[in-house]
C-alpha positions as CSV (number, residue, x, y, z in Angstrom):
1,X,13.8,23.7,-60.7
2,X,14.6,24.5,-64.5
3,X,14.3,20.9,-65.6
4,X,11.4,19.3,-66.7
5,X,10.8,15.0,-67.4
6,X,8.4,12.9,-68.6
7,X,7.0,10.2,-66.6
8,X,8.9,7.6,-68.8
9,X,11.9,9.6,-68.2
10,X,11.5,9.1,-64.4
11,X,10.6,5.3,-64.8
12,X,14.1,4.6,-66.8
13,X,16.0,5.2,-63.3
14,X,14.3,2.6,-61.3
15,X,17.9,0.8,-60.2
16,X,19.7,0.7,-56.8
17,X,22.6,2.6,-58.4
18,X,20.0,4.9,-60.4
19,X,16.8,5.8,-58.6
20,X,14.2,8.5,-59.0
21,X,11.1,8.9,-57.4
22,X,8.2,11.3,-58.3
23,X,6.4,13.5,-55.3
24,X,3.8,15.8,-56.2
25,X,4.8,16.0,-59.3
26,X,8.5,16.7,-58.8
27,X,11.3,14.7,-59.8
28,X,14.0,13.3,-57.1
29,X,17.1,11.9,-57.0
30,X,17.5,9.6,-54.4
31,X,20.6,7.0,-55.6
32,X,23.0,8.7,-53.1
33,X,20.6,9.5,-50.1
34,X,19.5,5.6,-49.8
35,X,22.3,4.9,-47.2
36,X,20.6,7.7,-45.2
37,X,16.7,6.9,-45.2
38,X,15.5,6.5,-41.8
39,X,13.4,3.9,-43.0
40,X,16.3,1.5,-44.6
41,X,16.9,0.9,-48.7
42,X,14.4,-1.4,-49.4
43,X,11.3,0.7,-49.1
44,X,12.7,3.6,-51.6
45,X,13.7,0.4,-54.1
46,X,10.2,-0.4,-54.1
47,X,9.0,2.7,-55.8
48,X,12.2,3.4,-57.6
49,X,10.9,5.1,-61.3
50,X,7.8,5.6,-60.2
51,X,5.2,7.9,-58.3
52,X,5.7,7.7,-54.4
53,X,3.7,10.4,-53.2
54,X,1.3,8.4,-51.9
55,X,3.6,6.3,-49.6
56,X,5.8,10.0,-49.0
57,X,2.8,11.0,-47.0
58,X,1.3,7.9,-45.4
59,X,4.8,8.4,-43.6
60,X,5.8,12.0,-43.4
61,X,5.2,15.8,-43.3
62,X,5.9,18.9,-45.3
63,X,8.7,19.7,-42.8
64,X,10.6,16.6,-44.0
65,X,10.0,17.3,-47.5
66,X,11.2,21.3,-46.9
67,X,14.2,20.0,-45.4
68,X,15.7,17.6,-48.2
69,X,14.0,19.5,-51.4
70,X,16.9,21.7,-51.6
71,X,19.4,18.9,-51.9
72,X,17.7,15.8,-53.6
73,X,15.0,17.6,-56.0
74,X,15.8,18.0,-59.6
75,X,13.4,18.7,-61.1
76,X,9.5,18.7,-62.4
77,X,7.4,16.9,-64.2
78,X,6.5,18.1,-67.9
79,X,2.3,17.9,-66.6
80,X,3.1,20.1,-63.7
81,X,1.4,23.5,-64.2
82,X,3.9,26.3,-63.2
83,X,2.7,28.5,-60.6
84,X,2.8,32.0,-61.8
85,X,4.8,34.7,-59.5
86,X,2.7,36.6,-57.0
87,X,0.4,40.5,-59.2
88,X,3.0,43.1,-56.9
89,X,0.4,45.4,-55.1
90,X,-0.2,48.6,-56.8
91,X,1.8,51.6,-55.7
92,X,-0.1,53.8,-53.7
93,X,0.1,57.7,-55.1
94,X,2.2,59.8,-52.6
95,X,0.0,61.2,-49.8
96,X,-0.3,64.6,-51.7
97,X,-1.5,64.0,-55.0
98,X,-4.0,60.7,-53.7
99,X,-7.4,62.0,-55.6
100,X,-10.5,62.5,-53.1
101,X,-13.3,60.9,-54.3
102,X,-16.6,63.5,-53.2
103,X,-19.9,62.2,-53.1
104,X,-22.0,63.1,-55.9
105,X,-25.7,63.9,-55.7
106,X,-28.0,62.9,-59.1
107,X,-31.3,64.4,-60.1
108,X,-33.9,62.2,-58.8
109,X,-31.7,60.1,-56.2
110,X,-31.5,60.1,-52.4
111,X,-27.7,59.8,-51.7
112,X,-26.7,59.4,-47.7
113,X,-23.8,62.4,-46.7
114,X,-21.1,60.7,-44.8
115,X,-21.2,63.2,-41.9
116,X,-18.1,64.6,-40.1
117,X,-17.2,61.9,-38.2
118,X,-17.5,59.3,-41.0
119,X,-14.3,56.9,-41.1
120,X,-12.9,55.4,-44.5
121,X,-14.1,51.4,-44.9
122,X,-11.0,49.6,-44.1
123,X,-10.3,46.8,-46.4
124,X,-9.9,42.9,-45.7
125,X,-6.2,42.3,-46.4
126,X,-5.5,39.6,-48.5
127,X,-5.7,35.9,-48.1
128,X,-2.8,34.3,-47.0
129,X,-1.3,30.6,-45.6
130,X,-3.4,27.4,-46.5
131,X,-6.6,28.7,-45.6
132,X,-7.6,25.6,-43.2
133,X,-10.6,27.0,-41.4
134,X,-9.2,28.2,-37.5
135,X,-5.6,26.8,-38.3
136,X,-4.9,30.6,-38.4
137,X,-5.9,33.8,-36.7
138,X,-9.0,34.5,-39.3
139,X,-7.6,38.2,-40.5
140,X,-4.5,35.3,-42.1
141,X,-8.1,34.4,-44.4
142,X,-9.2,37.5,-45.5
143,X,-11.9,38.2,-42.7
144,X,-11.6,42.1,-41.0
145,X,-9.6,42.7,-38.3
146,X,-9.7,46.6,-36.7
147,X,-6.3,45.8,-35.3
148,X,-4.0,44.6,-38.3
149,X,-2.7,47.0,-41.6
150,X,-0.1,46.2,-44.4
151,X,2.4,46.4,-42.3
152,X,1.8,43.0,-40.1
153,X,0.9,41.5,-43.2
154,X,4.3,42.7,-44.6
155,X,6.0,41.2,-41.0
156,X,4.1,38.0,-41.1
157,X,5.4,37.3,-44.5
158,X,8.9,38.0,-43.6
159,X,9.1,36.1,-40.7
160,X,6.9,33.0,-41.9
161,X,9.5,32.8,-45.1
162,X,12.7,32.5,-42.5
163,X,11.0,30.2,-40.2
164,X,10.3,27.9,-42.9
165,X,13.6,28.1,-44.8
166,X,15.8,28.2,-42.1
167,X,14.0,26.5,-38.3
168,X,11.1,24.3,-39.5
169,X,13.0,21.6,-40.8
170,X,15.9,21.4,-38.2
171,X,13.5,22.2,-35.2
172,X,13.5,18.1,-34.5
173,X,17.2,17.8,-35.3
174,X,17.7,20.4,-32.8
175,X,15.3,19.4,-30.1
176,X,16.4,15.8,-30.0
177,X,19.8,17.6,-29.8
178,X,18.8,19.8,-26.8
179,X,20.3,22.8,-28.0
180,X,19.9,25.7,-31.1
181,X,22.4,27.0,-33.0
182,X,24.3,30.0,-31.9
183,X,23.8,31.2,-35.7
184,X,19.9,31.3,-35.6
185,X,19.8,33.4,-32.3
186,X,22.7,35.7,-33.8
187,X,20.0,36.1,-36.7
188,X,17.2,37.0,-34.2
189,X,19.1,39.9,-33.3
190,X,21.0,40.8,-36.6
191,X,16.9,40.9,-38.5
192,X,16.1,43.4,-35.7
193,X,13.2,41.2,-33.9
194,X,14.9,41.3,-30.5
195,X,14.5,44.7,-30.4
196,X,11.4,44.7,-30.8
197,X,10.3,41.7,-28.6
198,X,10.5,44.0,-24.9
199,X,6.8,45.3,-24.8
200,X,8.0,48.8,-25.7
201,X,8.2,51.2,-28.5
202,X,11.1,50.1,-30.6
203,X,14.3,51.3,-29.0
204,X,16.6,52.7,-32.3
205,X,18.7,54.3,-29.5
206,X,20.0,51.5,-28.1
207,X,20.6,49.1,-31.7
208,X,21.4,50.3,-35.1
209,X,19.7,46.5,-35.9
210,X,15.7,47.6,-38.1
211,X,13.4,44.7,-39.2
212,X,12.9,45.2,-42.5
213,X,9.6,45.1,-43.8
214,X,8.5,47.5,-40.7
215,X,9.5,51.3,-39.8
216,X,10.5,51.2,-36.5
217,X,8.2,54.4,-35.5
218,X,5.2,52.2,-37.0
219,X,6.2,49.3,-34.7
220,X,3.6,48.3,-32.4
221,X,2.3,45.6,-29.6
222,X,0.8,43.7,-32.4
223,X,3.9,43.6,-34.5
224,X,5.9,41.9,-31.2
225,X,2.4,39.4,-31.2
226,X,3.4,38.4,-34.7
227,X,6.7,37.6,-34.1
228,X,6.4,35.4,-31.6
229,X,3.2,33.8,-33.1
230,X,5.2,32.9,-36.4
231,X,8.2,31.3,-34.6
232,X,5.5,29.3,-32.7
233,X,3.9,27.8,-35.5
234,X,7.4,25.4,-35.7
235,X,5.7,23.9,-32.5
236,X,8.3,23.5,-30.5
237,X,8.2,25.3,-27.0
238,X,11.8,24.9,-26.5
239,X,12.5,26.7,-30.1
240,X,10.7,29.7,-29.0
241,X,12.1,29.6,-25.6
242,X,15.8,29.0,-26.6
243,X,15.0,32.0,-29.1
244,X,13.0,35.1,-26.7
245,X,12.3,32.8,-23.2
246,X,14.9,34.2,-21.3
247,X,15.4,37.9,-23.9
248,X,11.8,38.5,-23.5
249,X,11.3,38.2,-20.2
250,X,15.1,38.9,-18.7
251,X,15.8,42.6,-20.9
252,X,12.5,44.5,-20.3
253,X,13.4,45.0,-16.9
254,X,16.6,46.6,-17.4
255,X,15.7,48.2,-20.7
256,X,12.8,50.5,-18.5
257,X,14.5,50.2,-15.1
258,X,17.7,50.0,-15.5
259,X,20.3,53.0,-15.3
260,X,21.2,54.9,-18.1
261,X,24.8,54.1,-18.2
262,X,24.4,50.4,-17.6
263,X,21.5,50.4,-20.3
264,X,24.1,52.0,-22.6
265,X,26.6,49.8,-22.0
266,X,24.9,46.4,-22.2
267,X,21.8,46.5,-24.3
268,X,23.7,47.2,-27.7
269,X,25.3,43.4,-27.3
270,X,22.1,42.2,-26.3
271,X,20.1,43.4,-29.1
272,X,22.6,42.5,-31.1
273,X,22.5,38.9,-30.5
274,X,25.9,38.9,-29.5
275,X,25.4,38.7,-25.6
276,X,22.5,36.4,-23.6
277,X,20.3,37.8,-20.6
278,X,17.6,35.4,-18.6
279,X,15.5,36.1,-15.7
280,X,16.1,34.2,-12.6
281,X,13.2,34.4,-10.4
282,X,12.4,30.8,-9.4
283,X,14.1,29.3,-6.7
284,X,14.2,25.5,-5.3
285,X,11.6,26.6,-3.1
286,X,10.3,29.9,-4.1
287,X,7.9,29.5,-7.2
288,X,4.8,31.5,-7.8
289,X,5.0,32.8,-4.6
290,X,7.7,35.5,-5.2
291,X,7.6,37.3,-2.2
292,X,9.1,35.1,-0.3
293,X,12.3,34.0,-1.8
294,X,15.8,33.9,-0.4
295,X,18.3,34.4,-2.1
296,X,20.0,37.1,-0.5
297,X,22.2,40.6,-1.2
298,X,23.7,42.3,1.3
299,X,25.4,45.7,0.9
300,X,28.9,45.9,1.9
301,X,30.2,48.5,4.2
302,X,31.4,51.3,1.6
303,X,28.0,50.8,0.1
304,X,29.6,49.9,-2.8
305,X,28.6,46.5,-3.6
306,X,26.4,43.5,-2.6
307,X,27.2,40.6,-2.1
308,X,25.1,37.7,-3.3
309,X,24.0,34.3,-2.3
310,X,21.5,31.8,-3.4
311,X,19.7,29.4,-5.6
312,X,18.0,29.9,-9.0
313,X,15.7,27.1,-10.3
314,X,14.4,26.2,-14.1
315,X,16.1,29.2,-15.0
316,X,15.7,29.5,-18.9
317,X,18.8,30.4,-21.1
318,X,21.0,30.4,-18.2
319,X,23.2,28.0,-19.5
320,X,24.3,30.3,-22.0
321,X,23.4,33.6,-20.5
322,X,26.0,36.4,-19.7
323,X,23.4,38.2,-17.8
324,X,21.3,37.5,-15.4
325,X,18.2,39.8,-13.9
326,X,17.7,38.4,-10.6
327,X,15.0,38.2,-7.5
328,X,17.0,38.6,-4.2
329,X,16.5,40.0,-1.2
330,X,18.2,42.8,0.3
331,X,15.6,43.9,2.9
332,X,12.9,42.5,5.5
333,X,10.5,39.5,4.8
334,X,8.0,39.8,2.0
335,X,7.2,41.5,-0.5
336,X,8.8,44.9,0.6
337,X,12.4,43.6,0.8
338,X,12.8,42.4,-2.7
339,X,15.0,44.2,-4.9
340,X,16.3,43.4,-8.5
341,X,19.9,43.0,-9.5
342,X,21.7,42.5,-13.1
343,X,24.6,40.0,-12.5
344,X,26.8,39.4,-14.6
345,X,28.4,36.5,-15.4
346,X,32.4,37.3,-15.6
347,X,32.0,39.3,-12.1
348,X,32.9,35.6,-10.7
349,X,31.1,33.4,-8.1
350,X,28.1,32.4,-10.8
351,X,28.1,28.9,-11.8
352,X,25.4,27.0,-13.8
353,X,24.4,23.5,-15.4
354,X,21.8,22.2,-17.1
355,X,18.7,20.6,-16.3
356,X,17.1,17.5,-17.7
357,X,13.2,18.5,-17.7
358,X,10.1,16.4,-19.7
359,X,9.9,19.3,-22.0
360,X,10.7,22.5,-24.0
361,X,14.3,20.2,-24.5
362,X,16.3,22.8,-26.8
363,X,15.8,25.6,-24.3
364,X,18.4,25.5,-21.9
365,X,17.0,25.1,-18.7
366,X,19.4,26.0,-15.8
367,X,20.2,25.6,-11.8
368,X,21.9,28.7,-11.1
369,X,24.6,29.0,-8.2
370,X,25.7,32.4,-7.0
371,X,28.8,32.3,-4.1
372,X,29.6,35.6,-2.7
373,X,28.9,37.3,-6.3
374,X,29.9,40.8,-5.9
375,X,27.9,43.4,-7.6
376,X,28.0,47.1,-7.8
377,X,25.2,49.2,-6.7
378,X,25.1,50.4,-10.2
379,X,23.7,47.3,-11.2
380,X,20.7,47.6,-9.3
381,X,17.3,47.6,-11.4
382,X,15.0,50.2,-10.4
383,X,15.1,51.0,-6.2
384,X,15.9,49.0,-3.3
385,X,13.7,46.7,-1.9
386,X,11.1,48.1,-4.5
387,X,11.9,45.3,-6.9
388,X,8.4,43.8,-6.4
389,X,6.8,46.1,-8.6
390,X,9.4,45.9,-11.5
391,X,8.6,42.1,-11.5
392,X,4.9,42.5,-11.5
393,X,5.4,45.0,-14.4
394,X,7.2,42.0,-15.8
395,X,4.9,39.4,-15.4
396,X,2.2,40.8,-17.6
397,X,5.0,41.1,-20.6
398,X,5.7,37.4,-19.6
399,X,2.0,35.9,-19.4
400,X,0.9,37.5,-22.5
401,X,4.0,35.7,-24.6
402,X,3.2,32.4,-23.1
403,X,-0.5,33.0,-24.1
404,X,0.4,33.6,-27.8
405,X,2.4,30.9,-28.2
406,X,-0.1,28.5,-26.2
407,X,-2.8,29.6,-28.7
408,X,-0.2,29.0,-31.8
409,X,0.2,25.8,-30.5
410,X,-3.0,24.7,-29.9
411,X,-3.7,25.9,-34.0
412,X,-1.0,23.7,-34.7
413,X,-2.2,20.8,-33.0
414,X,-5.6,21.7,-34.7
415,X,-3.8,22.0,-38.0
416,X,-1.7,18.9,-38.1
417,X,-5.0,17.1,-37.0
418,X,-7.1,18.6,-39.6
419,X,-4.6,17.5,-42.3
420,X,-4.2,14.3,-41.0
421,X,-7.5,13.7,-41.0
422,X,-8.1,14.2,-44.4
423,X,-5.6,11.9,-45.3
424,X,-5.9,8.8,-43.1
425,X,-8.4,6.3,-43.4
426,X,-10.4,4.1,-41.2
427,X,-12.8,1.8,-41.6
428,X,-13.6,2.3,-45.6
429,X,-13.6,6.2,-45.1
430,X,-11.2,9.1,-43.8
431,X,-11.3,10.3,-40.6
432,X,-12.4,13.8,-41.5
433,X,-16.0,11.6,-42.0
434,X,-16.5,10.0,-38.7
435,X,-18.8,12.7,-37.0
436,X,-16.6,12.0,-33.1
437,X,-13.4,13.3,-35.7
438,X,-15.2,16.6,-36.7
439,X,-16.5,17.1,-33.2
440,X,-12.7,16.9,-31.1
441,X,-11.7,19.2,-34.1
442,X,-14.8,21.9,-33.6
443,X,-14.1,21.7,-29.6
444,X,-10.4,22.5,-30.0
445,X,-11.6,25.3,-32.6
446,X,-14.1,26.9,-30.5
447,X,-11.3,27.5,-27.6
448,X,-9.1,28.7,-30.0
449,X,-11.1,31.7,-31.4
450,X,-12.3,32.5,-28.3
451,X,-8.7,32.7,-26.5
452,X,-7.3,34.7,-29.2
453,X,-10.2,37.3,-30.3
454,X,-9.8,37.9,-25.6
455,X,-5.4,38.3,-26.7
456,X,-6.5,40.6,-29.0
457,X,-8.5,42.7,-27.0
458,X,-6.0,42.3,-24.4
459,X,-3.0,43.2,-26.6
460,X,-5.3,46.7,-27.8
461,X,-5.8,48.0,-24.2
462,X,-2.2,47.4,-23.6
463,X,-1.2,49.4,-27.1
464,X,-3.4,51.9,-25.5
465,X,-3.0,52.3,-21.7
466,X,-0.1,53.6,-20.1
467,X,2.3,51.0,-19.0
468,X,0.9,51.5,-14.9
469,X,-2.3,51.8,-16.3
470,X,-2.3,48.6,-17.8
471,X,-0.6,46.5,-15.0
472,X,-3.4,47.4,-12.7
473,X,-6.3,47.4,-15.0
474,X,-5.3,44.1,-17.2
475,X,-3.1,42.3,-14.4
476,X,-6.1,40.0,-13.3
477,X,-7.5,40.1,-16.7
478,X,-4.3,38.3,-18.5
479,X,-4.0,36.0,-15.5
480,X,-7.0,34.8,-16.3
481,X,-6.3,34.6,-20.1
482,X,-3.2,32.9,-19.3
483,X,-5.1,30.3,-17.8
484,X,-7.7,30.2,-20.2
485,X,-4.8,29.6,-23.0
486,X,-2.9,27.0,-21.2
487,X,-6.4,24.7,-20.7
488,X,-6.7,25.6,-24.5
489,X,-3.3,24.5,-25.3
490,X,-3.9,20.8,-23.2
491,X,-7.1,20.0,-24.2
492,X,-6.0,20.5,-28.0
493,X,-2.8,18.7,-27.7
494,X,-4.4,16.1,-26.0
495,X,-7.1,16.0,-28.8
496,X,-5.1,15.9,-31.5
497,X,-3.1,13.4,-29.4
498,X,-5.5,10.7,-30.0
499,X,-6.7,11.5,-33.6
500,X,-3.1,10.9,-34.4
501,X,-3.1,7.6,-32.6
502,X,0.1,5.8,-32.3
503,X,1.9,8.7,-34.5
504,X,1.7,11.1,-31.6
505,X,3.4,8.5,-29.2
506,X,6.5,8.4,-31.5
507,X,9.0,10.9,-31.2
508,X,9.6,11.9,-35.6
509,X,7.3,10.9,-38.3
510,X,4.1,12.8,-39.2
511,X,3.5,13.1,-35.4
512,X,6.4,14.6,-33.9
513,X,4.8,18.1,-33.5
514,X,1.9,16.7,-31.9
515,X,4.4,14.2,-29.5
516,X,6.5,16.8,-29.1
517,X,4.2,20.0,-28.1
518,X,2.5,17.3,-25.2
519,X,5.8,17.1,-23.6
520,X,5.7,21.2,-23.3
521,X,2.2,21.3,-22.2
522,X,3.0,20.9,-18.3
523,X,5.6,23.4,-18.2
524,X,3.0,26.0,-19.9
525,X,0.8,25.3,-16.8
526,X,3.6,26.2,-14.4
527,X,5.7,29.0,-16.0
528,X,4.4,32.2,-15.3
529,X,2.0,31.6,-12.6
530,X,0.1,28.1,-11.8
531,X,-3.2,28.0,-13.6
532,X,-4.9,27.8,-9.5
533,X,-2.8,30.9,-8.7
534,X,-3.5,32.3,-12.2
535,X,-7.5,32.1,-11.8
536,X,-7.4,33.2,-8.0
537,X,-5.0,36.1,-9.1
538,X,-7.9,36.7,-12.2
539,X,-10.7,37.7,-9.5
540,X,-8.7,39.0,-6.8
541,X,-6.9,42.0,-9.0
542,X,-10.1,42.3,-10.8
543,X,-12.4,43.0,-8.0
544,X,-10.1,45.1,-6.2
545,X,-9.4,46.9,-9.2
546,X,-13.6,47.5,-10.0
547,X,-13.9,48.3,-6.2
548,X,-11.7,51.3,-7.1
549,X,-13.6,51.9,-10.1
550,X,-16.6,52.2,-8.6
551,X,-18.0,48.9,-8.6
552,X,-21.7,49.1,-7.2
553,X,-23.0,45.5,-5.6
């Protein structure tokens, strides 16, 4: 804001019909907005003219601030120091002319020769977010990371300016509402992150849509971590669901398995953010145990078609998906007669409604109904009953999303906490100096760097193995990670839960993030595997897998 007041200023507008309040040393004008306040006229009256950011955050958070700044600030105080705009980097020279420093020997000094196999020191990128200890990954705070270059910093940036502008302070409006906007998923697509959400190298063939602080050919599995780890710092499980659930987990399939002339002539709109795709797996009473579901396809005569029937369960984004990639089975019991189909919603025969569930509310949830759906053989997602292995394929994509955003989470309940802390007081001092405080908030941190330094490993033998590689090697190893992050993600919204007190019980308010992540936590501990089928999935895969390695006992 361009205008500046003084404190006297301010305190001349301290009327019903007239009222300013100061907050952090900006000026706002609240006169119209009082029929609006949550919290009734009265309470504003009270501090009309004069400085309320005191009482401003006994009650709220920054997201309510972010969200009526635009609209009711008008300005600054004439004490408040202006922030000056961010040094640009320097431009690097062009690869070419960069001078090459060569080690120089002087008379009477032993001076070590980096020998051929010497790598450049890589520098710590710059510090960047709050800087609360844990609250995020610690390369966000300047610390080295062999994984992370300019270019995530460049991405986190990006994204972490739209989230906050445009989701963060509409996620409760829109959760309470049980729905997102069409607009914000149409922006997923149009700012080129759906593209690269798929667990592949980023597919310019199939969208003319780029991110742009990234090169698509630079694009990496890290990038896609970023992405969804920014969106989850809204906390809100059924944001990031309503935005990549049923994307990231329903397109990968077709997008590797699928035939080239269906690819073609789908993924474009889906990209896009024009067209919607889920994954319909689950069934009424088919969960983690995929082999055995029912829904059935059978292949007509001319061996042109099959015809479908079934039940689909907690399906997410059906409610609004045009595609579905579905579980059925086409061929004997188990594992072997599984095959994967893309059905589309105008071929007829597919009905869906929503579900009411305890959490994740703004994420579409959905009992699917196909009648006698016919589908064409060209719709058929890798081979017949050989579907099982494009789902297990899958499921590693699937687990390692739900782990990043389970670890987001859990910072988030660590961050709100921390701040909180610092803020409310309790028995003469602040909660941040009651010892029991600082030791909940050093338990939840000690899971949380210990999950996510595991992701990242996980995440670099991923960027580096071969895609069949990888589902053998890592399968038991990201089960057990998924369980790992999912305990995390509990015991810190829990935690935080009670540090918070009565605030976390109340749906708005400083505590709505913390209320509202404990309502996602169960459905974390189910999707994607059980945590008991996750940890006896963890040992089994990875002892058969070190049997075949050579494992010596």
């Amino acid at each position: 804001m361009s205008q500046t007041f003084s404190t006297s200023d301010v305190s001349s507008h301290n009327k019903p019909d007239n009222l300013w309040i100061i907050v952090d040393e900006d000026v706002y004008d609240l006169s119209k907005f009082q029929d609006e306040h949550p919290g009734g006229k009265k309470i504003l009256q009270r501090v009309a003219g004069k400085d309320a950011s005191k009482q401003f955050w006994k009650y709220h958070n920054e997201s309510i601030l972010r969200k009526y700044q635009g609209q009711l600030q008008i300005g600054s105080l004439d004490t408040k120091k202006q922030t000056a705009p961010p040094t640009p980097p320097a431009t690097p020279p062009p690869a070419g002319e960069r001078e090459i420093v060569k080690p120089q020997a002087e008379s009477g000094t032993v001076a070590p020769v980096p020998g051929k196999d010497a790598k450049e020191q890589s520098e710590s990128l710059d510090p960047y977010g709050d800087l609360v200890p844990f609250a995020d990954p610690s390369w966000y705070q300047s610390y080295h990371s062999p994984y992370f270059n300019e270019s995530h910093a460049a991405l986190r940036a990006e994204v972490r300016q739209w989230v906050e502008s445009e989701i963060e302070p509409n996620v409760t409006e829109w959760d309470e509402g049980k729905n997102l906007p069409d607009s914000i998923y149409k922006q997923m697509g149009e700012r080129g992150y759906l593209a690269g959400l798929m667990g592949m190298h980023y597919p310019t063939h199939l969208t003319d849509r780029r991110v742009k602080s990234v090169a698509p050919e630079k694009w990496d599995l890290f990038h896609e971590l970023l992405v969804t780890d920014e969106i989850s710092r809204a906390g809100s499980g059924g944001l990031v669901w309503g935005l990549i659930g049923g994307f990231g987990i329903g397109c990968p399939p077709v997008a590797k398995f699928g035939k080239k002339a269906l690819v073609d002539r789908i993924m474009p709109g889906i990209l896009s953010g024009d067209k919607r795709i889920c994954l319909a797996i689950t069934e009424p009473d088919a969960g983690s145990d995929v082999a055995n579901l029912t829904c059935e396809a059978k292949l007509t005569e001319d061996g042109k078609h099959y015809i479908v029937n079934g039940e689909k369960k907690w399906i997410t984004n059906g409610i609004w998906s045009e595609y579905f990639t579905t579980a059925v089975r086409t061929g004997k019991e188990g594992m072997n007669g599984v095959s994967v189909l893309l059905i589309e919603r105008n071929f007829g025969g597919v009905s869906t409604r929503r579900m009411d569930c305890q959490g994740v509310w703004s994420s579409g949830t959905t009992y699917v109904t196909f009648e006698d759906v016919k589908v064409p053989v060209e719709n058929l997602i890798g081979k017949e009953n050989q579907g099982f292995k494009v789902l297990m394929t899958n499921f590693n994509h699937e687990r390692i999303g739900i782990i990043i955003q389970c670890l987001r989470f859990s910072r988030v309940c660590f961050e709100e906490s921390i701040k909180y802390a610092h803020k409310r007081q309790t028995f003469g001092k602040k909660l941040i100096d009651h010892p029991v405080i600082r030791l909940k908030l050093a338990h939840m941190a000690r899971q949380i760097e210990a999950s996510y330094n595991w992701l990242e490993n996980v995440i670099y033998q991923c960027e580096k193995m071969h895609e069949t590689e990888a589902m053998l090697k890592l399968g038991g190893a990201i089960a057990g990670l998924k369980a790992q992050a999912t305990t995390t993600f509990e015991f810190c919204a829990r935690e935080a839960s009670q540090i918070f007190g009565g605030l976390s019980y109340t749906r708005g308010g400083q505590g709505a993030k913390v209320e509202r992540l404990y309502r996602d936590v169960r459905v974390y501990a189910i999707a994607g595997g059980s945590e008991e089928i996750m940890l006896d999935l963890s040992m089994r895969q990875s002892l058969r897998v070190h049997k075949a390695l050579g494992m010596k006992l």
